[in-house]
C-alpha atoms as one frame of an Amber mdcrd trajectory, in Angstrom:
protein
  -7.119  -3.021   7.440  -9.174  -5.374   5.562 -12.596  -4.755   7.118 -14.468
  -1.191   6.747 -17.364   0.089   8.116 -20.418  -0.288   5.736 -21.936   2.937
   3.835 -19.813   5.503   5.208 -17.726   8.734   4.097 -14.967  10.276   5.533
 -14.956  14.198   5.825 -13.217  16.497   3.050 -10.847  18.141   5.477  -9.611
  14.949   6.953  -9.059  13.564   3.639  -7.330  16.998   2.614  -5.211  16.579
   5.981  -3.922  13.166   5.373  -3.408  13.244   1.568  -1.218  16.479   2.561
   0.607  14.144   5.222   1.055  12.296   2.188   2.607  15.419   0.023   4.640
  16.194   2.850   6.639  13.103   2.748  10.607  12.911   2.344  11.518  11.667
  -1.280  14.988  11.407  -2.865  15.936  15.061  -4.946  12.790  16.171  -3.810
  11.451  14.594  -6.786   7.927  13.693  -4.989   7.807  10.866  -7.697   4.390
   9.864  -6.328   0.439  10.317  -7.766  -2.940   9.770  -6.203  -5.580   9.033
  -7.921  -8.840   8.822  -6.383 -11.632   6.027  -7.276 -15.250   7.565  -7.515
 -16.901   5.663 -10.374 -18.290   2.967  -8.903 -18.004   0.883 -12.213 -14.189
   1.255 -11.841 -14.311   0.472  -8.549 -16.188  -3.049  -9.548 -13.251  -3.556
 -11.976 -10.645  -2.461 -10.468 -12.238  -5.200  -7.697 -11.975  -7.663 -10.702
  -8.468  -7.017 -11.215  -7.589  -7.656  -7.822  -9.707 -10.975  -7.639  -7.683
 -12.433 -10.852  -4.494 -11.939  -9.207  -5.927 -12.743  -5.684  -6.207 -16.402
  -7.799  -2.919 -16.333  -9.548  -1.593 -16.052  -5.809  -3.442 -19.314  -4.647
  -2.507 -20.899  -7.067   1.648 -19.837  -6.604   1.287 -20.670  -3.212   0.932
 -24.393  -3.753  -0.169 -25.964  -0.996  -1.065 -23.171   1.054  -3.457 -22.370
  -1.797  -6.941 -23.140   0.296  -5.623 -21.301   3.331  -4.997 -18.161   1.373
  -8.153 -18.047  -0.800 -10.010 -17.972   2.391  -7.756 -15.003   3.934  -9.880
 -11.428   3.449  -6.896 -10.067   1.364  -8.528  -6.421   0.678 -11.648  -4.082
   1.202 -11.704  -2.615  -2.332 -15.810  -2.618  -2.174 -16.203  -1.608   1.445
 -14.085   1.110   1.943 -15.561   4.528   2.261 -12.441   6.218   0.124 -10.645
   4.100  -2.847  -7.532   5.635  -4.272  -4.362   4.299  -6.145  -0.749   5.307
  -5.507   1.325   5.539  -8.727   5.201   6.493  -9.742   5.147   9.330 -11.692
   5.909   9.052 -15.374   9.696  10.900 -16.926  11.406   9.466 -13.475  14.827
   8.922 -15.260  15.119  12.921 -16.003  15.709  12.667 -12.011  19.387  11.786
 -11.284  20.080  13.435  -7.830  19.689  10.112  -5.513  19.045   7.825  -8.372
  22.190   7.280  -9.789  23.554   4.040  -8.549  19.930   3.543  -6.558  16.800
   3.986  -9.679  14.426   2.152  -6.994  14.593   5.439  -4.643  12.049   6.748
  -6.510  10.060   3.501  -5.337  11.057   4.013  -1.770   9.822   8.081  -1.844
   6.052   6.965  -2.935   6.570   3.971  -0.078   7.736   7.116   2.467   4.254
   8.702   0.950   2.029   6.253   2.041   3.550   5.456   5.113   2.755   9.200
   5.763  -1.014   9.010   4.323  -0.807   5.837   6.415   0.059   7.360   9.468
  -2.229  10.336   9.250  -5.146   8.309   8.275  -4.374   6.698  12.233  -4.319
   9.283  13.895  -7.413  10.714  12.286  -9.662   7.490  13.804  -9.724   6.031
  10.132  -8.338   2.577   9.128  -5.881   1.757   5.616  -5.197  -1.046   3.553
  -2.356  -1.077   1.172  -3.526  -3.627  -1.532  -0.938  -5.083  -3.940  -2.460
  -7.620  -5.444  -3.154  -6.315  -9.234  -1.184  -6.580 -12.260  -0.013  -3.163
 -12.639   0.027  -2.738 -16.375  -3.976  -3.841 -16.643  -4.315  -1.230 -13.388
  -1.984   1.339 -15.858  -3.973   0.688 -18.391  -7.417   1.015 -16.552  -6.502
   4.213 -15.291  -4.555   5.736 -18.327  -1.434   6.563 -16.237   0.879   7.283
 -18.751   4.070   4.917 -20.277   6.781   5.314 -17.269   4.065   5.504 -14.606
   3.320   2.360 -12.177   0.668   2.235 -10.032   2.465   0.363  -6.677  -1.017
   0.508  -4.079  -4.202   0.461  -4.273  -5.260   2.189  -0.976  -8.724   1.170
   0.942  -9.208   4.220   3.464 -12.599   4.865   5.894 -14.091   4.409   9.160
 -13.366   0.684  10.550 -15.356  -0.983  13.151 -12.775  -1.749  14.915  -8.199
  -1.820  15.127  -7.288  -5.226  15.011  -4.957  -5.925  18.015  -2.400  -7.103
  15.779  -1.845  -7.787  12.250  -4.047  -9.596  10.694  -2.083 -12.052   9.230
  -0.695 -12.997  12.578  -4.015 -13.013  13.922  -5.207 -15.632  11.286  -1.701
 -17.354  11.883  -0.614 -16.886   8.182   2.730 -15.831   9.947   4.291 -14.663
  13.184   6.301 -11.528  12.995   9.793 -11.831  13.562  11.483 -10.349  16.557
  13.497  -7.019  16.104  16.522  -8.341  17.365  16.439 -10.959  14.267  16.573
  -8.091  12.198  19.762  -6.064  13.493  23.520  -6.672  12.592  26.757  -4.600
  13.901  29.235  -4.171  11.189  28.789  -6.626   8.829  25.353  -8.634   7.604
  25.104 -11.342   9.640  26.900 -10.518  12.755  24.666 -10.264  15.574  24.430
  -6.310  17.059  24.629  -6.132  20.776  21.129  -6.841  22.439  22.388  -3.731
  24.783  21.024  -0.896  22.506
């Protein structure tokens, strides 16, 4: 979500419900790499806003000639959005070895399964999300002291929406068409077409 309803809160024990969605999340040697921090200073809000808006540019101008179609995409809802918080890998990961051996990035994929969660939860409680990744993440690091071996990977927009859009918004403003499931699945080696019989 990328549009939030204006002025408005969302109640402590939803909040406490869906962050502990969030908790509850499967993560690789149960080392629940993952750290919330919540935005409540407005003034960091406003620059952590700035930080996005730099990079929002850099984007443009990697896209080439796409560069005016994107700059005129609503990308994020950093201002509007009743709750602002920022998903971050813990710092110390490499002391965790159980899952991470031959695969460091699980630790990655455990805050991912954490948000999907908080994600999920924030759904089902009425509320809309937006998973922001446009920010360089050692000026975010840096902003928000997380430590040396931390890395903020979201910043998450969360609050009452006026409305679900009826599909993503990106296909919706035809900046790309999903691609079918069946593009996506292979049967015993990459490549090889799985049965369309599942």
């Amino acid at each position: 979500m990328r549009h939030f309803s204006p002025n408005s809160t969302v109640d402590a024990a939803v909040l406490q419900r869906i962050l502990s969605a969030a908790h509850s999340a499967p993560s690789v040697g149960l080392m629940q790499p993952w750290r919330f921090i919540r935005i409540s200073d407005s003034a960091l809000r406003e620059q952590i806003h700035a930080l996005v808006e730099t990079e929002r540019h850099l984007t443009a101008q990697a896209l080439g000639e796409r560069d005016g179609e994107f700059l005129r995409l609503k990308v994020e809802g950093v201002r509007d959005c009743a709750e602002l918080w920022v998903a971050s890998l813990m710092d110390r990961r490499e002391a965790h070895i159980f899952g991470r051996r031959t695969l460091p990035e699980m630790d990655l994929a455990s805050v991912a399964c954490a948000i999907q969660n908080l994600w999920l939860a924030a759904r089902a409680e009425g509320l809309g999300m937006g998973w922001v990744s446009l920010f360089d993440p050692q000026a975010l690091a840096t902003l928000l002291n997380i430590p040396a071996g931390g890395k903020p990977v979201a910043i998450i927009c969360l609050g009452p929406v006026p409305e679900f859009y009826p599909a993503p918004m990106l296909q919706l403003e035809q900046w790309r068409k999903p691609q079918p499931l069946q593009e996506m699945l292979f049967e015993n080696s990459w490549g090889c077409r799985a049965d369309g019989n599942l």
